[in-house]
C-alpha positions as CSV (number, residue, x, y, z in Angstrom):
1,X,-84.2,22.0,-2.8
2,X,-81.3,19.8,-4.3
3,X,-78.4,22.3,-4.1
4,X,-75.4,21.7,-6.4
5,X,-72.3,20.2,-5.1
6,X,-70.5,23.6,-4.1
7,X,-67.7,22.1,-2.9
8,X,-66.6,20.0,-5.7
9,X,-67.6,22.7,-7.9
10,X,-64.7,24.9,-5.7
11,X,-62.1,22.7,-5.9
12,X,-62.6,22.2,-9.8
13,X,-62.4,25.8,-9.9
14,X,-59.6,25.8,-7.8
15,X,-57.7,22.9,-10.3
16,X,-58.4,24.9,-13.6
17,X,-56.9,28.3,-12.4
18,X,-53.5,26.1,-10.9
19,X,-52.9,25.0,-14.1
20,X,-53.6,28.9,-15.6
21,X,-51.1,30.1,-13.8
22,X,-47.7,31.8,-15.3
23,X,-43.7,31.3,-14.0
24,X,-43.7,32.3,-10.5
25,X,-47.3,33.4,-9.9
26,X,-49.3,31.8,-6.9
27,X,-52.7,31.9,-5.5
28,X,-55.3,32.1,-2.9
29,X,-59.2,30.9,-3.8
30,X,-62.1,31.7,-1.4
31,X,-65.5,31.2,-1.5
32,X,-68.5,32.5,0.8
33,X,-71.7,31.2,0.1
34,X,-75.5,31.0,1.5
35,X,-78.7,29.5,0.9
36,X,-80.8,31.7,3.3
37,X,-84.4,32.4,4.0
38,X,-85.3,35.7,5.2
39,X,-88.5,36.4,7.1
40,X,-89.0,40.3,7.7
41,X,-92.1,41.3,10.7
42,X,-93.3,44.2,11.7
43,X,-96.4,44.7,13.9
44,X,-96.2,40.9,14.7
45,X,-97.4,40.4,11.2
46,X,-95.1,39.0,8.1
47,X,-94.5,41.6,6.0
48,X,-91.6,39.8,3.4
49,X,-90.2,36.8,2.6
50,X,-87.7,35.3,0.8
51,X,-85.0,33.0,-0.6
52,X,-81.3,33.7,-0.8
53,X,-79.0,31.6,-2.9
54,X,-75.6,33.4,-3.5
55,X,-72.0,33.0,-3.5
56,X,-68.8,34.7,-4.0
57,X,-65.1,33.7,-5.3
58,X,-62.5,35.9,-4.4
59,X,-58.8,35.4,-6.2
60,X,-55.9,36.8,-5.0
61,X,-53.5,36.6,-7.7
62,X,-49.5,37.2,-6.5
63,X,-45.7,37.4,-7.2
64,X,-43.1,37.7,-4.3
65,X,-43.4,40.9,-4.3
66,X,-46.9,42.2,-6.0
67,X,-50.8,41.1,-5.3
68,X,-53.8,42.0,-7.4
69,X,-57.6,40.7,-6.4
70,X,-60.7,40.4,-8.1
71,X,-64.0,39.0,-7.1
72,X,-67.0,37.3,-9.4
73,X,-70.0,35.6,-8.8
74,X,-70.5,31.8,-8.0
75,X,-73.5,29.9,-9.5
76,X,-72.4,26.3,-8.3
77,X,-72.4,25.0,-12.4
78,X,-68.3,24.4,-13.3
79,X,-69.4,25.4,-17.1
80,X,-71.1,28.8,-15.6
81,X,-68.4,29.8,-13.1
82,X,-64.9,28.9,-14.6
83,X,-65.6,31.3,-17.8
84,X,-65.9,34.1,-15.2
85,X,-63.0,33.2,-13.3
86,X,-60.7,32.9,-16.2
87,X,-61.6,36.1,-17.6
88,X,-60.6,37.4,-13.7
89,X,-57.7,35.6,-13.8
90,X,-56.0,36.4,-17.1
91,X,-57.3,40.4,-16.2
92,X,-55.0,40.0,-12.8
93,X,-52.5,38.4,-14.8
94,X,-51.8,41.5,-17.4
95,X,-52.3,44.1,-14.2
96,X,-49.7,42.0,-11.5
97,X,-46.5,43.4,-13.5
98,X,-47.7,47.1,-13.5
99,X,-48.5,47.3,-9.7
100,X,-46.4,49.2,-7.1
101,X,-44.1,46.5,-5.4
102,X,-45.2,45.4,-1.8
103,X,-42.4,43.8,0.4
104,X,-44.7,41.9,2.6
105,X,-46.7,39.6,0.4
106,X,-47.1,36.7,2.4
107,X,-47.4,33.8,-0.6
108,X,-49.1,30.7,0.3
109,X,-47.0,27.3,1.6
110,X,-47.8,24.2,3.7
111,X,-50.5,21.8,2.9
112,X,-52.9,22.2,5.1
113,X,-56.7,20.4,4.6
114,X,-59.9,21.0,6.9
115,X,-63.1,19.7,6.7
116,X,-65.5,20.6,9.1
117,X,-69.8,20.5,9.2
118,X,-72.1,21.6,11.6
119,X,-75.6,20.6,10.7
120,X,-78.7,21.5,13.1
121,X,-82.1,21.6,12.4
122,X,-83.4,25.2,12.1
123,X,-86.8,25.6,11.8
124,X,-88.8,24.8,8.5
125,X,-90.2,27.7,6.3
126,X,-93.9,27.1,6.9
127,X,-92.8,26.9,11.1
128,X,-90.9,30.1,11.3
129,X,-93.7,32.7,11.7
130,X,-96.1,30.1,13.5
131,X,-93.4,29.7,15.8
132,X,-92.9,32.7,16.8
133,X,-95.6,35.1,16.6
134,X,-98.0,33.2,19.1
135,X,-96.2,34.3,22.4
136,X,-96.4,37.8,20.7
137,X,-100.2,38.4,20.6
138,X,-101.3,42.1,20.9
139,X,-97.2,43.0,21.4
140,X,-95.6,45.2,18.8
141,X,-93.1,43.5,17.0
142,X,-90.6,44.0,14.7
143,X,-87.4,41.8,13.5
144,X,-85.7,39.5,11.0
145,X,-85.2,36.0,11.1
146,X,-82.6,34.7,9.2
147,X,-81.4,31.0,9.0
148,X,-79.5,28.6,6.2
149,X,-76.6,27.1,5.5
150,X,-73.6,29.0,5.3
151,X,-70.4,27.8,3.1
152,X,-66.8,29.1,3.3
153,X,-64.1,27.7,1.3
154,X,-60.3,28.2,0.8
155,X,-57.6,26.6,-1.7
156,X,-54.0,28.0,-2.9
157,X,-51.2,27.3,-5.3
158,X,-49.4,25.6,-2.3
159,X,-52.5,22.8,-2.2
160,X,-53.8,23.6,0.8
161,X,-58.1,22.9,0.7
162,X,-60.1,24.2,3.6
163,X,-63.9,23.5,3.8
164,X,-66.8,24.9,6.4
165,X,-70.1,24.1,6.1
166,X,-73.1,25.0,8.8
167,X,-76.3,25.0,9.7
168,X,-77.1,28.9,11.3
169,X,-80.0,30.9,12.3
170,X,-80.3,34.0,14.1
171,X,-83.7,36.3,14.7
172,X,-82.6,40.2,16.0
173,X,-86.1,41.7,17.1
174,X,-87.3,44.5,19.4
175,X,-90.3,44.5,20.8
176,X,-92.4,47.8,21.0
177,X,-94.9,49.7,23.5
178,X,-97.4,52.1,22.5
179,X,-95.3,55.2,23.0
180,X,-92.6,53.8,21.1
181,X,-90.6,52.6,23.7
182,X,-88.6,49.5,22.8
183,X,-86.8,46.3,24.1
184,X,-84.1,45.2,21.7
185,X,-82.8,41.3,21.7
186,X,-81.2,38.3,19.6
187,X,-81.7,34.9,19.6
188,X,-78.9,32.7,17.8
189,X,-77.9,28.7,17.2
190,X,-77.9,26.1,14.6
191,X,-80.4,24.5,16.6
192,X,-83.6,25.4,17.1
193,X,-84.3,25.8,20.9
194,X,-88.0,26.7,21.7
195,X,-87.2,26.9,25.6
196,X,-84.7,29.5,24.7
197,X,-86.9,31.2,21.9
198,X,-89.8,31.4,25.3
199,X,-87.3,32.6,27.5
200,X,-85.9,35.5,25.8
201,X,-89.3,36.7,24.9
202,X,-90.6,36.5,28.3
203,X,-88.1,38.8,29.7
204,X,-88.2,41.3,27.1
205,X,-92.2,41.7,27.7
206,X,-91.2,42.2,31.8
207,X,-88.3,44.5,30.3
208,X,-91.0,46.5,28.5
209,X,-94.2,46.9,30.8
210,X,-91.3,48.3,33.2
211,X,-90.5,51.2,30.5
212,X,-94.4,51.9,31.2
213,X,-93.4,53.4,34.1
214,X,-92.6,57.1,34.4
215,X,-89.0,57.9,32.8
216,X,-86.3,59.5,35.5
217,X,-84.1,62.2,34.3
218,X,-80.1,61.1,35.4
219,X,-78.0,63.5,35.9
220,X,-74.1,63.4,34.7
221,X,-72.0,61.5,37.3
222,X,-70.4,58.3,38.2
223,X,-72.8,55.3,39.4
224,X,-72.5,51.7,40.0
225,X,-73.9,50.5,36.6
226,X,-74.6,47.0,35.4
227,X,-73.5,46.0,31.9
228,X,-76.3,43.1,29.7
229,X,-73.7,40.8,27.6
230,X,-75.1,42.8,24.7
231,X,-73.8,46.4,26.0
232,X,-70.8,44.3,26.6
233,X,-70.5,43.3,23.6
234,X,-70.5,46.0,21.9
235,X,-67.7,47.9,24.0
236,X,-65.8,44.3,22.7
237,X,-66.0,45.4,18.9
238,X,-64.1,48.4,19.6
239,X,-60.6,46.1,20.9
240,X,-61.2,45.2,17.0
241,X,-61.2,48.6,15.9
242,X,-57.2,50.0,17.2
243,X,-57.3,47.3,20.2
244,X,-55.6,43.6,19.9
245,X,-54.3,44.3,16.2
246,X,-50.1,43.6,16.9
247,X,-49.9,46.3,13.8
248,X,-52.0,48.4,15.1
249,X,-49.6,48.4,18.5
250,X,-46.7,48.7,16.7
251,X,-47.6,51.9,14.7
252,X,-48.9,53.1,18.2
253,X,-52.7,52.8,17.1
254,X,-53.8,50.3,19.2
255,X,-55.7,51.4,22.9
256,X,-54.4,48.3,24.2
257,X,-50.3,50.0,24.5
258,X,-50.3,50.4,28.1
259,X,-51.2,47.2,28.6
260,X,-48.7,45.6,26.5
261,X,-46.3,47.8,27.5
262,X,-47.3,46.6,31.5
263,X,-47.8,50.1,32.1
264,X,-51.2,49.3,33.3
265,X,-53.6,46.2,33.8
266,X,-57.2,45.0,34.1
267,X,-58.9,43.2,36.6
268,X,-57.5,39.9,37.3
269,X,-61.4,38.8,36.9
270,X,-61.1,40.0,33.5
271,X,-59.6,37.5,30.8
272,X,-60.6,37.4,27.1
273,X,-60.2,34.3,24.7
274,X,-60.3,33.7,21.4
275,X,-62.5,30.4,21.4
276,X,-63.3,28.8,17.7
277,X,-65.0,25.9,20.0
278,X,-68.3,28.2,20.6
279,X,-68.8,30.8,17.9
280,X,-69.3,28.7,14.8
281,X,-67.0,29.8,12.8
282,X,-64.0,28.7,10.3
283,X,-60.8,28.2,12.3
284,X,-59.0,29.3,8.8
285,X,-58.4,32.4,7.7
286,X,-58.1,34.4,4.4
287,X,-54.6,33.0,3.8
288,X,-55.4,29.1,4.3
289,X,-53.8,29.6,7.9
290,X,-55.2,26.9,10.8
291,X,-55.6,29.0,14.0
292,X,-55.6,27.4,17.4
293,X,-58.8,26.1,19.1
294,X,-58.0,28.7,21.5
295,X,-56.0,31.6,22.1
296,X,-55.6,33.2,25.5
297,X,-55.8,37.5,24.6
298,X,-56.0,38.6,28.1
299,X,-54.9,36.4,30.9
300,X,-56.7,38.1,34.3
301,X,-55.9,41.3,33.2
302,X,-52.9,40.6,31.5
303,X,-52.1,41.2,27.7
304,X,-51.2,37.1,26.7
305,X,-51.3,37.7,22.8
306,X,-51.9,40.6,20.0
307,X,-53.7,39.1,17.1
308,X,-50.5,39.0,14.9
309,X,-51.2,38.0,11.0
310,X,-48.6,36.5,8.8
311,X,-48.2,39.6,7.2
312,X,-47.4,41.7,10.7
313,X,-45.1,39.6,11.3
314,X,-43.0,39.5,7.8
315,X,-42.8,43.2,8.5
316,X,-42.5,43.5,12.4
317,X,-40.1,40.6,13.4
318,X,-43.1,38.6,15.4
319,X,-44.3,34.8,15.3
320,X,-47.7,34.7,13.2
321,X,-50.5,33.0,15.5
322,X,-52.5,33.1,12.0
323,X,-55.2,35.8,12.8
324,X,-56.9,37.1,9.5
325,X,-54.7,40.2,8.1
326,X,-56.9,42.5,8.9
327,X,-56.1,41.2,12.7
328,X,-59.6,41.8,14.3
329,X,-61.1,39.3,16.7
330,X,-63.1,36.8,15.4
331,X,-64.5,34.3,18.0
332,X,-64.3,36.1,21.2
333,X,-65.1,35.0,24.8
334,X,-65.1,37.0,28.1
335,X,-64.5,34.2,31.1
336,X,-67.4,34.8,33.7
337,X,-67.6,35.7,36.9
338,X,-69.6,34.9,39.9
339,X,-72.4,37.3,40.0
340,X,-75.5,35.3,40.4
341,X,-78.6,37.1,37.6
342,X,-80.9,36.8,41.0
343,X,-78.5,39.2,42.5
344,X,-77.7,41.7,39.8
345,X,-80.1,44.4,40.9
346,X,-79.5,44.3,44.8
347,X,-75.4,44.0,44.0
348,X,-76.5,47.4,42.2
349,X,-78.1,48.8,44.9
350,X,-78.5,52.2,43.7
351,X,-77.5,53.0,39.9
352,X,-77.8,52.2,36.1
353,X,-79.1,48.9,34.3
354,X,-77.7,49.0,31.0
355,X,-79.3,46.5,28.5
356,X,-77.6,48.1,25.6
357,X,-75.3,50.4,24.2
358,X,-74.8,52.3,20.9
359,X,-72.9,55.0,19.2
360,X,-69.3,53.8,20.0
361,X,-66.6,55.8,19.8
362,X,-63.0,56.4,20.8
363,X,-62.8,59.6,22.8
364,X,-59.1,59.4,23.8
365,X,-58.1,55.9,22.3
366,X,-54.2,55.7,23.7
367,X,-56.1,56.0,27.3
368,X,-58.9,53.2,26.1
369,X,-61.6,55.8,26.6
370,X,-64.9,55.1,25.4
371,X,-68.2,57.1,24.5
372,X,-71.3,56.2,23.4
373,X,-75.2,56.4,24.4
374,X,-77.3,54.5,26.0
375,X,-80.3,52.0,24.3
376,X,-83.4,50.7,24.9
377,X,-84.4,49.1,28.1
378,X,-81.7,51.1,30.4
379,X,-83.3,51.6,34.0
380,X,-82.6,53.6,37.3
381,X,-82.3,51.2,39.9
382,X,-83.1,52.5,43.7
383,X,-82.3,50.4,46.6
384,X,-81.9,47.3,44.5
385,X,-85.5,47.5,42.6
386,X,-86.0,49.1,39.4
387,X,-87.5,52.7,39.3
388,X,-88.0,53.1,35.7
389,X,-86.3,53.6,32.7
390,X,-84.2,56.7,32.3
391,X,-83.8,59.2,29.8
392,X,-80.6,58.6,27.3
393,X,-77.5,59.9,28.4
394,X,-74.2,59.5,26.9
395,X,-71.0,57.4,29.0
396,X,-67.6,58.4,28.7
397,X,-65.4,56.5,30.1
398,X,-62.0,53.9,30.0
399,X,-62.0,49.9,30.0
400,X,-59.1,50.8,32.0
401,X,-61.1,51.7,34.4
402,X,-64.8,49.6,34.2
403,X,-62.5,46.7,33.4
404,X,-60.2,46.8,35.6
405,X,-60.0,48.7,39.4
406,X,-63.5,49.9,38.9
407,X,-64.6,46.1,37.6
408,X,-67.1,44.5,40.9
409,X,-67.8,41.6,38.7
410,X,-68.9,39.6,35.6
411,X,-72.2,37.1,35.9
412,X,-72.2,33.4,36.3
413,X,-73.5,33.3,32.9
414,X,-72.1,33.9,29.6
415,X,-75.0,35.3,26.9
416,X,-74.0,34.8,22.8
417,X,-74.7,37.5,20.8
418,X,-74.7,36.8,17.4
419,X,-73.4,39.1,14.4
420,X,-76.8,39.6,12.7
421,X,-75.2,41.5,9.9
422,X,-76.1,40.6,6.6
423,X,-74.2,43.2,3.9
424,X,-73.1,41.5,0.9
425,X,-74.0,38.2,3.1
426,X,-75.3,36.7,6.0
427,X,-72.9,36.6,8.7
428,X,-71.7,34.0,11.1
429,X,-70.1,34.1,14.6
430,X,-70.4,36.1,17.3
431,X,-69.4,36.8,21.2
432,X,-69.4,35.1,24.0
433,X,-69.9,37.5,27.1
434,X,-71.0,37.9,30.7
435,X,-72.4,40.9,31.8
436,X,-70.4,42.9,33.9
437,X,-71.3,45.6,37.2
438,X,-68.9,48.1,37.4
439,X,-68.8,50.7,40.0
440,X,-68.4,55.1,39.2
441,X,-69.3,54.5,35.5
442,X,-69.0,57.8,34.4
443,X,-71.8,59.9,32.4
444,X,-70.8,63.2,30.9
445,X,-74.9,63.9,29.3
């Protein structure tokens, strides 16, 4: 497929509407844009297939003190898209004046340009399901694959151009057994790694003839438990949701006060990063702003840095370190530990293996509590070997607590697990975690 120069395309677009603009109007221009394939299974069998070619433009339209948006499709043909965009642009233009005044518009400056690729080589269309179905004969199994090349793109009135380009691919599956029972995992990259792909499967089929075994019934209590980087990771997305957001501490929303405030810490084996070196993702955000390769969050158990946006700090007093405004984390790393994956089970001893996690919820968010149920291949460990795998039950308990003076330790290894949404888009990104073992975990259910 010969795809259109999208990038050109953008910055023509980009051109036409700086020289649309009225006395004292500025603007922000971003695009997100795919070329995916899609490959749905179920039953180890292809069951849909497909081609995704989309894109988005989004323009922000703004005075010093108002700001309008409006979004329209992008087709990658100048004489197709900029018709569109003026209409967009001249319907912001009459609706700016009539708006309610906002006193922290952040308007565009600087001159800012990025550039950055990262090509791979994913696996051809007529390779994907002879790839991967063969180590799956006579195993239930159900998933998506989905892999492409993602575009972002970002100009403004000031003349800053950003431009990211990759090469992506992730495949979320789960595989089933015969009573239903199921083992759910991700594999991610923008290259295709086969001794990876082998590996991942072969310990989800040991994870699942284990859930074979008779089911024990847990009951509520604390227990050493062991956390896989994917139950980690999803206790991470809630610090997105009232956690590392400096607005969200200042209006006293954020679960993350008593650490700011020093009130309380984490482990000193904890510390969280934001690194842009691993996760594949743009290092600019919505408002053309370069953030750093990394940024230090947590420092062994100490708050380092809220994710402040240019906006927070217009209204809060604060330097900007350029996180998106909606100031949720966006390439996040947990620093391993020590804990060797040949020892994870005896370093249980007796307890809970926890492969993942769902449900999340605040349950008393100024305290950092946490409740949710477990998922999937969860087991009962006795005397360092696995039982069996256990009926759900539902945890309740604080990261104050499970990541800090009840934290044993984080694995040697870190595991990336991808965002595998794909609303509106595919996704990129995702987090970079050990797992952790944490002792008196506590289960309410």
């Amino acid at each position: 497929m010969i795809l259109p120069p999208y990038e050109a395309v953008f910055g023509q677009l980009a051109d036409a509407i700086a020289l649309s603009l009225h006395n004292a109007e500025h603007f922000t221009l971003t695009f997100t844009g795919e070329v995916s394939q899609f490959v749905r299974f179920n039953r180890a069998r292809v069951r849909q297939t497909g081609l995704v070619q989309d894109g988005q433009l989004h323009l922000t339209l703004m005075t010093a003190d108002r700001t309008c948006q409006s979004s329209v499709p992008f087709t990658g043909q100048f004489e197709a898209d900029w018709p569109l965009l003026k209409t967009a642009l001249v319907d912001l233009q009459a609706s700016l004046p009539q708006l309610p005044l906002d006193p922290y518009v952040v308007l565009p400056t600087g001159s800012a340009q990025s550039h950055e690729t990262c090509m791979g080589e994913l696996l051809g269309v007529d390779a994907i399901a002879s790839t991967l179905l063969p180590p799956l004969q006579a195993i239930d199994f159900a998933g998506i694959y989905a892999g492409g090349l993602s575009y972002r793109g970002y100009a403004d009135s000031a003349g800053q151009r950003h431009w990211f380009e990759t090469t992506a691919y992730t495949l979320d599956y789960s595989l089933f057994d015969t009573d239903g029972q199921a083992v759910k995992g991700t594999v991610a990259g923008h290259e295709w790694d086969p001794s990876n792909y082998l590996d991942k499967i072969a310990a989800a089929k040991a994870q699942l003839a284990m859930l074979g075994r008779p089911p024990s019934k847990i009951d509520p209590g604390e227990y050493r438990t062991y956390l896989a980087p994917a139950a980690v990771a999803e206790i991470l997305h809630m610090f997105s949701w009232g956690g590392v957001s400096e607005a969200d501490l200042q209006q006293g929303n954020s679960a993350l006060g008593f650490l700011q405030r020093g009130d309380r810490l984490l482990s000193p084996k904890f510390s969280l990063t934001e690194n842009f070196k691993r996760t594949g993702v743009p290092r600019f955000n919505s408002l053309g702003e370069v953030t750093a390769a990394q940024l230090p969050i947590i420092i062994e158990g100490k708050l380092a840095n809220s994710l402040v946006s240019s906006r927070s700090a217009k209204e809060y007093g604060k330097p900007s370190n350029h996180a998106d405004p909606d100031e949720t984390l966006r390439a996040p790393q947990i620093d391993a530990g020590t804990l060797s994956p040949d020892d994870i089970l005896s370093r249980i001893g007796t307890g809970l293996y926890l492969s993942n996690l769902h449900y999340l919820n605040w349950s008393d968010h100024p305290n950092g509590r946490i409740t949710g149920m477990t998922r999937y291949a969860c087991f009962w460990v006795k005397q360092g070997e696995i039982v069996g795998p256990i009926e759900n039950l539902r945890f309740d308990d604080s990261f104050y607590r499970f990541f800090g003076h009840t934290l044993v330790d984080l694995t040697e290894f870190q595991d990336f697990i991808p965002n595998v949404d794909t609303y509106s888009q595919r996704q990129l990104g995702g987090i970079w975690t050990p797992g952790i073992l944490a002792d008196e975990f506590i289960y309410t259910l």
